[in-house]
N, C-alpha and C positions, 0 to 999 in steps of 0.2 A: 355534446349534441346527441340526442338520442336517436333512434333505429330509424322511426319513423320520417324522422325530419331532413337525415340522410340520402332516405332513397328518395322522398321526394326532391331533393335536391338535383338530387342524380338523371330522374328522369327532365328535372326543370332542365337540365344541361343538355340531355339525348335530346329533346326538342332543338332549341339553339342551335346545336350542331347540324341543323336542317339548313341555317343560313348558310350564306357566303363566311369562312370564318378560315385566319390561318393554319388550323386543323384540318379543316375539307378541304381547300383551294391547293391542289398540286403543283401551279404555275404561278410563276411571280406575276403581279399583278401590274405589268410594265408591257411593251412591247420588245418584239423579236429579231428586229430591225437587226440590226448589230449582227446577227448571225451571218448576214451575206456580206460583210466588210471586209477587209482586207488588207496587209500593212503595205502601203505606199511611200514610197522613200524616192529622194530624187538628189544628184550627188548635191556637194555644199559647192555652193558659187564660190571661189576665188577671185576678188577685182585685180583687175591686170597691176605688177609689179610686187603682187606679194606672194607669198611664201604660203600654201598649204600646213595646216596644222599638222602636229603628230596626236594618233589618236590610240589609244588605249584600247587595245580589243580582250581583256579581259573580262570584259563584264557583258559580253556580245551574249546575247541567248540563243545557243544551238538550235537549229532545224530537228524534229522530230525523226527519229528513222520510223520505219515501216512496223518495226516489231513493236514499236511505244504502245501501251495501252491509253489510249483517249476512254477519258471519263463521259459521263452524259453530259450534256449542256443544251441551254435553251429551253425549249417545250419539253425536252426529253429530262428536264431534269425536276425530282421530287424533292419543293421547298420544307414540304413537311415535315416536323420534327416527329422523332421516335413513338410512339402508343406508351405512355406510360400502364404499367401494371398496379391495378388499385387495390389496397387491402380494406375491400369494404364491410367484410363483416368483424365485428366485435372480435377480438385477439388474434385474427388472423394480420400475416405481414409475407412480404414481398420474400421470392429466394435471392439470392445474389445474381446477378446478371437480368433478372426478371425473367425466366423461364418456367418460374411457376409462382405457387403459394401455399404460407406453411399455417393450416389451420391443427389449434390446439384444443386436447380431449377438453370441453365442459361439464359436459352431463354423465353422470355416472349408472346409469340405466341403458343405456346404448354404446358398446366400440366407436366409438370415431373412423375407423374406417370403412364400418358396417354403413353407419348414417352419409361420409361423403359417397358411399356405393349407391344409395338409394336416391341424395340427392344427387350424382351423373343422369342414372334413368330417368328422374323427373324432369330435369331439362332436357335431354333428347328427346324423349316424348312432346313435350310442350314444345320443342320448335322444331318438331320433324326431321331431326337429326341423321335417322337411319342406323342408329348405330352399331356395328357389331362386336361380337366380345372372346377374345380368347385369353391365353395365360397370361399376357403381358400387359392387358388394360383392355381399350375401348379402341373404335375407329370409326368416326362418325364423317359428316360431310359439312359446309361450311353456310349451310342456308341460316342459324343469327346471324352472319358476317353480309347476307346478301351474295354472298359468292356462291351457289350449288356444287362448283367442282371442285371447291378446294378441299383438302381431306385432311384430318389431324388426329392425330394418334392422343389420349390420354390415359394418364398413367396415375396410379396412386402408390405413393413412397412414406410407407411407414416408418416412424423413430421413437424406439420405444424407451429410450433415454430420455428424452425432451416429451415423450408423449402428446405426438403429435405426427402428424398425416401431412404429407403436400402431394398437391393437386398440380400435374405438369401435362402440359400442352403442347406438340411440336408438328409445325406443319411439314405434311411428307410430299408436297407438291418440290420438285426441284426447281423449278423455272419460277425466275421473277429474282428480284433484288433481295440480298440480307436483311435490308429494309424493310421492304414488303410484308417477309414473312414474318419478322420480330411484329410487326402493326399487326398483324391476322395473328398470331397467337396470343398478344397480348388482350387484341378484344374479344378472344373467347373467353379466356381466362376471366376477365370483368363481368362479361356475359353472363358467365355463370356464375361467379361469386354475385352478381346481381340477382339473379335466382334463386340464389340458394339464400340470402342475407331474405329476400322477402319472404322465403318459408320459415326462416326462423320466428320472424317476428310475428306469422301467424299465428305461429303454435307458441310462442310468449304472448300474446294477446288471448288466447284462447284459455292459459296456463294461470293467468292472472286473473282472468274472471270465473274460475272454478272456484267453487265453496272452499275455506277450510278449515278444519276441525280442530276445536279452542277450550281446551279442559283446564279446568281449575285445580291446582296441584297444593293442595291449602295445607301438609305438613311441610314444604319448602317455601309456604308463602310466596306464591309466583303462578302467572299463567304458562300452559304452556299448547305454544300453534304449530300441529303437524305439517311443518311445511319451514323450508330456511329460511336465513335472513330476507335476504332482498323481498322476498314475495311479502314475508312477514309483515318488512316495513311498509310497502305502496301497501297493503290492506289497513292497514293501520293508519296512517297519513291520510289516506282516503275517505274513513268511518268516524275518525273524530269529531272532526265538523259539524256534520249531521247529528253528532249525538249530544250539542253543546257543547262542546270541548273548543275553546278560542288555542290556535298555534299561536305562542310567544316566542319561541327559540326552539331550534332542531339542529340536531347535529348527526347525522347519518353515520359517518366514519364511527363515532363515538357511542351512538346505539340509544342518544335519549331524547326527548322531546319533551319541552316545558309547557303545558297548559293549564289555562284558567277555564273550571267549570261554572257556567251561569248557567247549566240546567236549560230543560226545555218546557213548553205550558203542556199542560196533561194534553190537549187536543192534538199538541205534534207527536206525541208520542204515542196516541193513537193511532193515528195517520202511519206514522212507521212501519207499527205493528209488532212492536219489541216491549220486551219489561221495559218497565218504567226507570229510570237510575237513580236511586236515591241517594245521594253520597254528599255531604257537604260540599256548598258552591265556595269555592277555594282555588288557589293554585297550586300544582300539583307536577310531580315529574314521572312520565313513564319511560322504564329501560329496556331495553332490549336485550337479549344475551343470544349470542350467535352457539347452535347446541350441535353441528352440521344439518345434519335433516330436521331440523327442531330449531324452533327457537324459544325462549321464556320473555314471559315480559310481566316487569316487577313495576307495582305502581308505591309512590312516597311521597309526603308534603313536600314546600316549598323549603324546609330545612332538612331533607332528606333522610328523614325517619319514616321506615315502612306505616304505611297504613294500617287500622286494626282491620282481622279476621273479617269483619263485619263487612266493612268500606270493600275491602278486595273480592268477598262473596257477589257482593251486589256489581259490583262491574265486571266480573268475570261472566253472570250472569245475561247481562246485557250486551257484553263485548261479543258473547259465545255466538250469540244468536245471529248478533250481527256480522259476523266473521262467515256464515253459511248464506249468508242475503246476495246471490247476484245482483239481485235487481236494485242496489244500496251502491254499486260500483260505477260509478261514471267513465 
């Protein structure tokens, strides 16, 4: 499931959870009656000429003393089950007990503790959080929860073994149930992994529709896209089509794609506004090779002999152009 289809899921759920649903409902959806009852006992009739039983008081259940702790019950009591903690963003995953979550470095141009610093700020900003900041973390107020008075302390716990950050949440309010507070940490935690998962996918959307720059490397016989795998490939998958290139087979993991060229009429390739491709209408396989910030992509017939110098000038050329075309990105 990708990014996108996630949060909207997510939100499709925050809706829903507006109804009547055994997540919102505190009280059992029964009556209360029962609370005012009481145990009534009346001795056992004996008929005249017989003999009273012997009875077995082992199994009698004692009277409560005065020090017993009584639990809640009835109206006072919360049917709700626990707030699970979501790991909604991309390789992030729950800590143990659920008191926090453990996001893992991606991007190698930014600390990871740097970016979850600046995504905190943007969520208290954006829900009026309040926050304040000293050595030990944040201390914000609890208005995403709808509560204003609850107050929670966050914290960021670096691990430079695992290379990786977790984000922990703990309400400093004392009053109220263990309950309680475990449900109000865990949905801030969601709260802002919700936030923070819809800024990623900004700036992956915004990442993926930047141009990028596609040179012809013709003494290695290979192109090569300043830019890694992943991004490589969705440009790539994305441009073929439009340039006649029919998808037969693709294999992501494996970095190839088999296509058949039928060319386009000179009028679409106008229209485009790219060289024209001139390369025998054939089928063909393009590779991909993962370089880290780089990637190469070698093109071969259908029996997996490189193409001549010629054939790979002329699609470098056309691929180059189109590899900078936003407007070519759906």
């Amino acid at each position: 499931m990708n990014s996108k289809k996630m949060v909207m899921g997510l939100l499709a759920i925050s809706v829903l959870a507006g109804c009547s649903s055994p997540e919102t409902r505190s009280q059992a959806n029964r009556g209360f009656d029962y609370e005012g009852e009481s145990l009534r006992s009346t001795p056992l009739l004996i008929p005249a000429g017989l003999e009273a039983p012997a009875f077995n008081n082992e199994y009698v259940v004692p009277a409560l003393s005065e020090r017993a702790q009584r639990g809640v019950t009835g109206r006072a009591l919360d049917i709700r089950p626990p707030t699970q903690v979501l790991p909604l963003v991309r390789g992030s995953e729950a800590m143990d007990g659920g008191s926090g979550l453990w996001f893992y470095q991606q991007r190698l141009d930014q600390p990871l503790e740097q970016e979850l610093s600046q995504a905190l700020e943007a969520f208290f900003a954006a829900q009026q959080a309040e926050p304040g900041r000293d050595g030990q973390g944040w201390q914000s107020n609890g208005r995403p929860i709808g509560n204003a008075d609850q107050q929670f302390r966050w914290q960021l716990v670096p691990d430079a073994v695992r290379r990786a950050v977790a984000v922990q949440v703990n309400a400093l309010s004392g009053e109220g149930l263990a309950q309680d507070r475990q449900r109000a940490e865990a949905a801030m935690l969601n709260a802002f992994s919700l936030a923070y998962q819809r800024e990623l996918t900004q700036q992956q959307d915004l990442l993926d529709r930047s141009p990028i720059a596609l040179e012809w490397d013709q003494p290695q016989g290979r192109l090569l896209a300043a830019e890694g795998y992943d991004r490589t490939w969705k440009r790539m998958i994305t441009l073929l089509p439009q340039l006649g290139f029919e998808l037969t087979n693709r294999q992501q993991a494996l970095g190839y794609v088999d296509v058949d060229y039928d060319g386009l009429s000179d009028s679409a390739w106008r229209e485009l506004g790219l060289p024209e491709l001139d390369i025998p209408e054939q089928e063909y396989r393009i590779q991909l090779g993962d370089l880290g910030n780089q990637s190469s992509i070698t093109l071969s017939d259908k029996d997996r002999i490189p193409v001549s110098s010629e054939v790979l000038g002329d699609f470098a050329a056309t691929l180059s152009e189109a590899f900078q075309r936003t407007d070519l990105i759906r």
